[in-house]
Every structure is written in C-alpha cells, then in structure tokens.
C-alpha positions as CSV (number, residue, x, y, z in Angstrom):
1,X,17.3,-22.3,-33.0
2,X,16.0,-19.0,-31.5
3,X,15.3,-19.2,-27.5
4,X,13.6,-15.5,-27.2
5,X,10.5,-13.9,-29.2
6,X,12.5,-11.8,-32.4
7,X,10.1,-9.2,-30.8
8,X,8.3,-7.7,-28.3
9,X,5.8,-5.7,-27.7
10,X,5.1,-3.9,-24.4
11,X,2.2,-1.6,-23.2
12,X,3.0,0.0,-19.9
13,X,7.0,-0.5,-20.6
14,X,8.3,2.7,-18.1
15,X,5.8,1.0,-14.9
16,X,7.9,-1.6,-12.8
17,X,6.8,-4.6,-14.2
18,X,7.0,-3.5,-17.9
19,X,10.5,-2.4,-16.8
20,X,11.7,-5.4,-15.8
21,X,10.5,-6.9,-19.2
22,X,12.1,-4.0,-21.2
23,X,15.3,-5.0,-19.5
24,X,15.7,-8.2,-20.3
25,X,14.7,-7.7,-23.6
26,X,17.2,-5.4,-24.4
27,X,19.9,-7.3,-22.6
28,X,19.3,-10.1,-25.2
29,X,19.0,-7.2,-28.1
30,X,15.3,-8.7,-28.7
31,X,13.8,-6.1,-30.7
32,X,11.2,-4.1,-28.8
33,X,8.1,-1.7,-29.4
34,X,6.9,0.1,-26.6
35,X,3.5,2.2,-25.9
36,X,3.7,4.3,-22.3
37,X,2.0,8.0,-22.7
38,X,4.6,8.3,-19.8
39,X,7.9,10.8,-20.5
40,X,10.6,8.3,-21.7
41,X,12.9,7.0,-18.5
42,X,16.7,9.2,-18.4
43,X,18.3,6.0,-18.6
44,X,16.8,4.5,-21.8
45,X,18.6,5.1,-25.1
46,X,15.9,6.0,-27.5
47,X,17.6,4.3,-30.2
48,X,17.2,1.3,-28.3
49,X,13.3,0.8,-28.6
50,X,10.7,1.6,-31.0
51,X,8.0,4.1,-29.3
52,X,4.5,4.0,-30.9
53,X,2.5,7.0,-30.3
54,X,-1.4,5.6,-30.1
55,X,-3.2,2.6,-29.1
56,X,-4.5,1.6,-31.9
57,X,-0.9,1.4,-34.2
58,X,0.8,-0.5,-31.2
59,X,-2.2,-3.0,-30.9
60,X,-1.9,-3.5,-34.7
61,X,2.0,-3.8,-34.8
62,X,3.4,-7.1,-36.1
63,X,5.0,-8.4,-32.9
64,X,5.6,-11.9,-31.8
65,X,4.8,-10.8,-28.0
66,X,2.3,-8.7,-26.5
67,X,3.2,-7.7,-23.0
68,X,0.3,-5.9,-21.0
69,X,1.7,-4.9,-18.6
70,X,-0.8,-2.5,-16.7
71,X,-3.2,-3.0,-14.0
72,X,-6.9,-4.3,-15.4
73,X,-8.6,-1.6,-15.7
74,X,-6.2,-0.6,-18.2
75,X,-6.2,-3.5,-20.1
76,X,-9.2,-4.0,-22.0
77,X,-8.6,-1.8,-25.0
78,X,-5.8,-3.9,-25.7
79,X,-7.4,-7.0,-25.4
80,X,-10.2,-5.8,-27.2
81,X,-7.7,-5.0,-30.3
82,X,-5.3,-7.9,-29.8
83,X,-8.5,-10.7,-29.7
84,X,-10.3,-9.5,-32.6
85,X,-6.8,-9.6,-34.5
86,X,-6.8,-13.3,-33.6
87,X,-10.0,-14.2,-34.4
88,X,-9.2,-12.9,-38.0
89,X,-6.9,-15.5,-38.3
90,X,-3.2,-13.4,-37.1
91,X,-1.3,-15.6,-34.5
92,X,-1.4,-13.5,-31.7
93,X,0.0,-14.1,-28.5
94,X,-0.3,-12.3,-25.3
95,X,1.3,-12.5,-22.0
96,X,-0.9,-10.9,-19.4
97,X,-0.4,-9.3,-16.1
98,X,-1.7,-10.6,-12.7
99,X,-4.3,-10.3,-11.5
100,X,-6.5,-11.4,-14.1
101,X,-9.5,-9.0,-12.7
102,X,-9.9,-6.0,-9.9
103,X,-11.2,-7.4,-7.3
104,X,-14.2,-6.1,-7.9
105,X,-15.0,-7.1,-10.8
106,X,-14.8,-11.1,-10.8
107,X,-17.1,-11.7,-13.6
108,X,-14.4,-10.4,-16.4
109,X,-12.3,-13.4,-15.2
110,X,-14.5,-16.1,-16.6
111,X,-15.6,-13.5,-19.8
112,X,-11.3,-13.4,-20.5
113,X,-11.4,-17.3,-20.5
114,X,-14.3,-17.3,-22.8
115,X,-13.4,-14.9,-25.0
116,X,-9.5,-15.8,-25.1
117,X,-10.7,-19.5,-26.6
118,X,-12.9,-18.5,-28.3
119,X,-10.6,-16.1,-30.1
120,X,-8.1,-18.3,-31.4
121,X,-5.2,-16.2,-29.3
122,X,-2.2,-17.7,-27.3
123,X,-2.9,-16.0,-23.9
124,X,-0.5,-16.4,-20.6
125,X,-0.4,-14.6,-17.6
126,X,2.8,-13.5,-15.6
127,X,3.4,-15.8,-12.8
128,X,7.3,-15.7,-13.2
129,X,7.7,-18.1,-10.7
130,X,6.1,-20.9,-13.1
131,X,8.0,-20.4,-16.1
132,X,11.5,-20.8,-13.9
133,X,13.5,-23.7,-14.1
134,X,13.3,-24.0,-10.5
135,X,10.1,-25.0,-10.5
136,X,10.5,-27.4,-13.1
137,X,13.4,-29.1,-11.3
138,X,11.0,-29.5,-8.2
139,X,8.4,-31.3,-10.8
140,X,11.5,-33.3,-12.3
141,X,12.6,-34.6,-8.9
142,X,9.1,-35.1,-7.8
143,X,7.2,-36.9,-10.7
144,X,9.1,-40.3,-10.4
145,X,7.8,-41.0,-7.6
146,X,5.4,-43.9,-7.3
147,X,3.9,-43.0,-4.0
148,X,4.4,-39.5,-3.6
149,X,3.0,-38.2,0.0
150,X,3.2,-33.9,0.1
151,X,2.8,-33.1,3.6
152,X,3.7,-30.3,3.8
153,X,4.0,-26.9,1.7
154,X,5.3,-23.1,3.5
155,X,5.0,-20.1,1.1
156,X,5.8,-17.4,1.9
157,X,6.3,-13.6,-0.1
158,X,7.1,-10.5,1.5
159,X,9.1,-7.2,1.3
160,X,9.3,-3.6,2.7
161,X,6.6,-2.0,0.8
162,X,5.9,0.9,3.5
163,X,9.6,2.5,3.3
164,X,8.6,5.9,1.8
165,X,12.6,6.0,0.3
166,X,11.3,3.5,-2.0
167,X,9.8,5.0,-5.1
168,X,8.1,2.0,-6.1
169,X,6.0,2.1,-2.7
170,X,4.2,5.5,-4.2
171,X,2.4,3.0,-6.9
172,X,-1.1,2.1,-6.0
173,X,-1.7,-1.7,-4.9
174,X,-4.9,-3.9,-4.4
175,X,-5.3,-6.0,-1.6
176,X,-2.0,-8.3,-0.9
177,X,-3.9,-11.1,-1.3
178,X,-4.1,-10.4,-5.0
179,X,-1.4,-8.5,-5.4
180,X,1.3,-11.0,-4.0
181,X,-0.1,-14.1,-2.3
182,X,-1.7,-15.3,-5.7
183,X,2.0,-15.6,-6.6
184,X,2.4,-18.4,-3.8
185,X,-0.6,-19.8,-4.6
186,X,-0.6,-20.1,-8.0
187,X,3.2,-21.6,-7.2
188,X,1.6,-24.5,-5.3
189,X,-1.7,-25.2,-8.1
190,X,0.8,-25.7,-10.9
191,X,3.5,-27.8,-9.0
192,X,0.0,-30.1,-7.5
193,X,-1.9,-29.8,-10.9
194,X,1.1,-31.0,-12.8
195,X,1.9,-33.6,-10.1
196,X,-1.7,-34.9,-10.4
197,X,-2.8,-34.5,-14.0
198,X,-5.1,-31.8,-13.9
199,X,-6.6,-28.6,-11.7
200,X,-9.7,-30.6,-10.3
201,X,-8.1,-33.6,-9.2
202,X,-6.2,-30.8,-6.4
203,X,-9.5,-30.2,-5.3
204,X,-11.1,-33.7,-5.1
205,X,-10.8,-33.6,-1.4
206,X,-12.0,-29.7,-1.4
207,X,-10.2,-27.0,0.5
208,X,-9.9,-25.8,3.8
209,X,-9.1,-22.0,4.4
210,X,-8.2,-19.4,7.4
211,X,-6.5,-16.2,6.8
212,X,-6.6,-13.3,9.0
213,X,-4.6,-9.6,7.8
214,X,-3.2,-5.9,8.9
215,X,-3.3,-3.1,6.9
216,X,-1.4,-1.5,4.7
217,X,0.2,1.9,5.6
218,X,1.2,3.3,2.2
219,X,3.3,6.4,2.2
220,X,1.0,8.3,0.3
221,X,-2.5,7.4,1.7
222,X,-4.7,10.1,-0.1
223,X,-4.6,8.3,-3.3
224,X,-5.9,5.1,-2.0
225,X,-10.5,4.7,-1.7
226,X,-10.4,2.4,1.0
227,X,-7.6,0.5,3.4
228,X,-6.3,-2.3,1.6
229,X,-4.2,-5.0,3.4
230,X,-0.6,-5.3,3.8
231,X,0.2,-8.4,5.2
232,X,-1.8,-11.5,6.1
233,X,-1.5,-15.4,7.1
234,X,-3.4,-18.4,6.4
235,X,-3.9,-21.8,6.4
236,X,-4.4,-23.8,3.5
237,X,-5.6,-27.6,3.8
238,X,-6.1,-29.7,0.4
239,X,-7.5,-33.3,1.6
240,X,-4.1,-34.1,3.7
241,X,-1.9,-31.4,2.5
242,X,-1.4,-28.8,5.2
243,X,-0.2,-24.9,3.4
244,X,0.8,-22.5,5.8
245,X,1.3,-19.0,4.2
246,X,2.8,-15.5,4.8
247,X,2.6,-12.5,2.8
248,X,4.1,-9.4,3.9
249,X,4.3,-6.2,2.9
250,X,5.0,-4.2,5.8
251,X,8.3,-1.7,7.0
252,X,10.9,-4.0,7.6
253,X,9.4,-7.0,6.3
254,X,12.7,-8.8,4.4
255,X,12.9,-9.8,0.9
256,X,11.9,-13.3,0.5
257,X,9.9,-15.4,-2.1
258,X,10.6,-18.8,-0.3
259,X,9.3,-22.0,-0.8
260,X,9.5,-25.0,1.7
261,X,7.3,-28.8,0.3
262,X,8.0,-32.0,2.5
263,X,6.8,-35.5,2.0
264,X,7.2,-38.9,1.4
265,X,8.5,-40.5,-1.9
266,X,8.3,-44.3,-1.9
267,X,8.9,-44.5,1.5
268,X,11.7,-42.1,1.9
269,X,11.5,-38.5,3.3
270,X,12.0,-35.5,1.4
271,X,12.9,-31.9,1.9
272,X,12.9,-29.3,-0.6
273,X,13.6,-24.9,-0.1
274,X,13.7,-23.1,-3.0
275,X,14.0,-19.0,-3.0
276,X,13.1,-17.3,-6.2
277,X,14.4,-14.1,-4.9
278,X,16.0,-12.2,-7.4
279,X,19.8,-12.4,-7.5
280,X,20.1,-14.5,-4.6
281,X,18.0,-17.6,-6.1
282,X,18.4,-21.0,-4.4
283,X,17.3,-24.2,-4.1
284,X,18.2,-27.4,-2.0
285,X,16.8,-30.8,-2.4
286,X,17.2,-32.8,0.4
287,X,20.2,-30.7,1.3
288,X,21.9,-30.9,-1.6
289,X,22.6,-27.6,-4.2
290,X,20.2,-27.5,-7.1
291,X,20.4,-23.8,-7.7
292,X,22.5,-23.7,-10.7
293,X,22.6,-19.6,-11.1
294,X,21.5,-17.5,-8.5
295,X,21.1,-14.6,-10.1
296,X,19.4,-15.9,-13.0
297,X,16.6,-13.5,-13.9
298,X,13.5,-14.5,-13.6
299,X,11.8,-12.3,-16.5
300,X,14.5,-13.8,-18.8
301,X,13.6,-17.1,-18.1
302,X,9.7,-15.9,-18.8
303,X,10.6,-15.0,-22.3
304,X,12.9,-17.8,-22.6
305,X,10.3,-20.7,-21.1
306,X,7.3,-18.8,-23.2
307,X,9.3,-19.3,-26.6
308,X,10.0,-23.1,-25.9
309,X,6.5,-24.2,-24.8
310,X,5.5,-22.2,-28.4
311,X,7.8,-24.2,-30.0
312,X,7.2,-27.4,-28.7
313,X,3.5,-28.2,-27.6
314,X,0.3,-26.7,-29.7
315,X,-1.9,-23.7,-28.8
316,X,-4.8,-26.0,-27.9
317,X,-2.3,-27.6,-25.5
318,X,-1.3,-24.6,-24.4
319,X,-4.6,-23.1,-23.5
320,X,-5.8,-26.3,-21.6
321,X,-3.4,-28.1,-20.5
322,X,-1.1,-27.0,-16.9
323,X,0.0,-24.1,-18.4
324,X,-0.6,-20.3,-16.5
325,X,-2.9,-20.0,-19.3
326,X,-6.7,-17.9,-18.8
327,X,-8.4,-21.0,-17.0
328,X,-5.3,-21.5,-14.5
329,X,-4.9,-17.7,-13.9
330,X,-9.0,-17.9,-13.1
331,X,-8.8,-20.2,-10.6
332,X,-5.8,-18.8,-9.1
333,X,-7.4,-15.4,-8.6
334,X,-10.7,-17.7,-7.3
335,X,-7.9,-18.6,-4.5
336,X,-6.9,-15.1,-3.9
337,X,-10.6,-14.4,-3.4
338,X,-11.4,-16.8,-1.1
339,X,-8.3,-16.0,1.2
340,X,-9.2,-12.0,0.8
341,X,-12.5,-13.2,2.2
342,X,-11.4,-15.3,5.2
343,X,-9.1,-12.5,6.4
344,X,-11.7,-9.7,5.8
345,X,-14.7,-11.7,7.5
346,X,-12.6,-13.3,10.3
347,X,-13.9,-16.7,9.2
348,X,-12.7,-20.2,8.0
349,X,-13.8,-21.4,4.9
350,X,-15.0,-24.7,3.2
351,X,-15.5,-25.6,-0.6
352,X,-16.3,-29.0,-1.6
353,X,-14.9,-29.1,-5.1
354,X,-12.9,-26.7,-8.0
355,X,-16.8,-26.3,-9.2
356,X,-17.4,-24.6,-6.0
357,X,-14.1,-23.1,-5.9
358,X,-15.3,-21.4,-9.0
359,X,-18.6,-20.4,-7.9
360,X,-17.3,-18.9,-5.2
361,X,-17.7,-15.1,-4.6
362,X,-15.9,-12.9,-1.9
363,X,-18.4,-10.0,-2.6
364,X,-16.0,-7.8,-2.5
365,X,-18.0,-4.7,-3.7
366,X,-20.4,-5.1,-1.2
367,X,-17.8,-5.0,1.4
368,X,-15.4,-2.6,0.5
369,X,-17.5,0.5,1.5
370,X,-17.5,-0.8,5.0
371,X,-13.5,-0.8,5.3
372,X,-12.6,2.5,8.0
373,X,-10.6,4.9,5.8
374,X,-7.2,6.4,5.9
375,X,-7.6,9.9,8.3
C-alpha cells in the first residue's frame, strides 16, 4: 500500500519552501513535475524532474499533488486552472501555501473557501506542524481524558532572519505575524478544535488578545513598501486557557519551534514540550521521551500524513471536518489578523465568538501607508 502521492506537482519548486518539497520528494523517488521560470538550481540533476515550460501545460498535467508553493499574489492563476479542472469532474487535489491571503486583501480568504467547496477539489494548506506525528501523539495522549483542564499553552517560533550571510534573509516577508506566528496558532486551533469537536466550541468563551512588536531590519530594505514586523509577543486567553506567545525573527534570535501545554487530566497534572525543529525534533510527556526520530522531516511526513487521510476519510470529511483544510486556514489567518492588529494599534482585543472572529477586520490597507519607512 503506497504511503506517498505516485506524483507531484510543484509550482515555485527552486523558492525555499518548494525546495524543501522537491527534496523530500526525490528522496522517496516520488515522481515530480516542476514549473519555476527561475534558472534550474546547480545541484539538481535534470534527469531527476520533469520541467514544464508554461502555466497552462503544468496546471493541466495529470498529477496526484499540486504544490503551490508561491506567495498569494502568485497563486491565483493556478487556482483558477486547477478549480475549474475539478469542477469538471478531475480529482484534483491541492496543497496550499500559508498564508491563505496578503494581508491586504482579506476578502480572497472567505472567496477561496467558497470557491474550493464549491469546486469539488481536495484543498489543504501547509501547516507542517499539523500533519506531524508529534502532534498527533499530543492528541493521542490527551483525548482520553475525562476531565481534561489546559491551563496552560507557550508557543513560541523564532530564528535569525536579519543575518545578511543568510541567503534566504534576501526573500521578501509579510508581517511575522502572518508569516510565522500563524504557524503557532494554527498549532494550538487544531490540537483545541480536535480536543473539543469542532472550531467554534474554542471560541465559546471568546478570545482575549494583546500583542505588541519591533521591526524587522531586512538586509536588503529597498525592496520592501513599508516596515514590516520582525518579532512580537502576545497574549492569548480562550475562556480559562492562558497562551503566551513569541515570534522572532531578529539577529541572533535561536532556532526554535517549541511548544509547551499544561493541565489537568482527571485530576492529575500534566506537562508536555514538544520542538518541531528540524533535525533536532523532540517531545517529552510528562518527562518521559516521546520523540521517536529527531530528525524526522517534517515535509516528509506532510506527504506521508496527506496520502493517508486521502486514503482513509472522504473529501467531504476532509474539507469540513479538523483538517488544515480552506475553512481552518481562514480562521487561522483571522488570528494572525487580529494579533497584527493588537501589536500595530497598541491595544487589547475582545471578540465574543468565532462569528466575530470572522467578521473581524485588522484594516490593514488603511493602515499600512501610515508605517514610517526604511531611510
């Protein structure tokens, strides 16, 4: 029984994301079709890949995976092409980059969701974090629980992102709360939304949020409109749940994607850090080793985890169920928002309900034009 996609299909395959995919797809020899109008990388064996020349012949290629990876303003052709082969009847499925919009443009998030049902198409987006079985050995240990009492959550997501040796710090960002805390956040609504049965019941107390940032000091600031944040902190309550969060992108920050929860189950106490750092994974419950590989790669286990839950459950589960499907990546980005807007307006933030969570607009085009500028 296969455990990886017989194919794959990747648009944006030489950028660092799509990289990462191409990897791991040639490390388990799954065959791979690429589109990047970018000159092919010195270290890639062209023998190894299929390179398609135009948009419209890799869109219409008969892979089992799409991978967009590209930033959103990129993406749309692609969608556009990939949908309307779905809704033709072609099983199509797509795995999606983060975030699910720019941040300005907000309204394209619930137009995806719309449009991805309505197409008929198998859409996930990239939160590798969710598809590792780290996560679901959390879930595991937690679920049994009769009375299960989260105090507790830390997240926290950082890196050296202003070192100008790093050639990966001359590609363009968004704000970090888009860019990278969405990961942590995302990481604590599916581990709560699976706990609890469902996105709104992790909102039937409504949130509480306050965020405060600094700037980001690329090394190559002319290419950037306006100052964009680099690191910021926050505070996220959920009825009795207390977050705290870090994300950090600035010179010397270290290289961490760590994860603390701490509770009650029936009674007794529980402790659980988990790192989903890659090659120096780990994760202790309650002390105790429950890492299994540290080095496990994490974009494996993406095409590994994505194959299974195609095998096993049914698209419609798939798109509406707990799954980092469009409606989970909406309200994740809704998050993102909110904390963007805390930190840029200096102010705390209350929302009743996911409804309001989803209502909820940071304005971000309106206040862009007033960030200072790079001199």
């Amino acid at each position: 029984m296969r455990s990886y996609p017989e194919s794959l299909a990747i648009a944006g395959a030489w950028g660092y994301i799509g990289r990462k995919f191409l990897d791991a797809a040639l490390r388990r020899r799954i065959r791979t079709l690429v589109f990047d109008p970018g000159d092919l990388p010195a270290d890639i064996d062209p023998q190894a890949v299929a390179r398609i020349g135009t948009e419209e012949e890799f869109y219409a290629s008969p892979a089992e995976l799409f991978h967009l990876a590209m930033h959103p303003g990129h993406r749309q052709r692609g969608l556009d092409l990939l949908l309307a082969r779905a809704a033709s009847g072609e099983d199509i499925a797509v795995l999606n980059e983060k975030p699910m919009a720019a941040p300005e443009t907000p309204e394209q998030c619930p137009e995806l969701v719309d449009s991805a049902s309505r197409s008929g198409a198998l859409m996930m987006f990239d939160f590798p974090e969710l598809y590792d079985p780290l996560t679901e050995r959390i879930i595991d240990h937690l679920r049994p629980f009769r009375d299960l009492r989260i105090n507790d959550i830390y997240i926290r997501r950082s890196k050296d992102r202003e070192a100008t040796s790093n050639p990966r710090n001359y590609k363009p960002m968004v704000p970090i709360q888009y860019q990278e805390s969405i990961h942590c956040l995302a990481f604590v609504l599916f581990v709560l939304a699976r706990l609890r049965g469902g996105l709104a019941p992790v909102f039937e107390h409504g949130l509480t949020l306050t965020g405060d940032a600094k700037p980001y000091h690329p090394p190559n600031p002319e290419i950037y409109p306006y100052v964009v944040d680099g690191r910021c902190n926050y505070r996220l309550t959920l009825g009795t749940l207390s977050i705290e969060g870090q994300t950090d992108f600035k010179a010397g920050a270290d290289a961490t994607k760590q994860r603390i929860l701490s509770g009650t189950g029936d009674g007794r106490p529980f402790h659980i850090d988990v790192d989903f750092q890659e090659g120096q994974k780990r994760l202790l419950i309650n002390g105790m080793d429950q890492t299994g590989d540290p080095a496990a790669n994490s974009y494996d286990h993406v095409l590994r985890t994505m194959t299974r839950w195609r095998r096993f459950e049914t698209r419609e589960t798939l798109m509406t169920g707990v799954y980092p499907n469009p409606t989970f990546a909406h309200v994740a980005y809704q998050l993102a928002s909110v904390l963007w807007r805390s930190c840029h307006a200096a102010a705390t933030i209350h929302l009743p309900s996911l409804d309001g969570l989803l209502a909820f607009d940071a304005n971000f085009r309106q206040a862009v034009p007033g960030f200072a500028r790079y001199q």
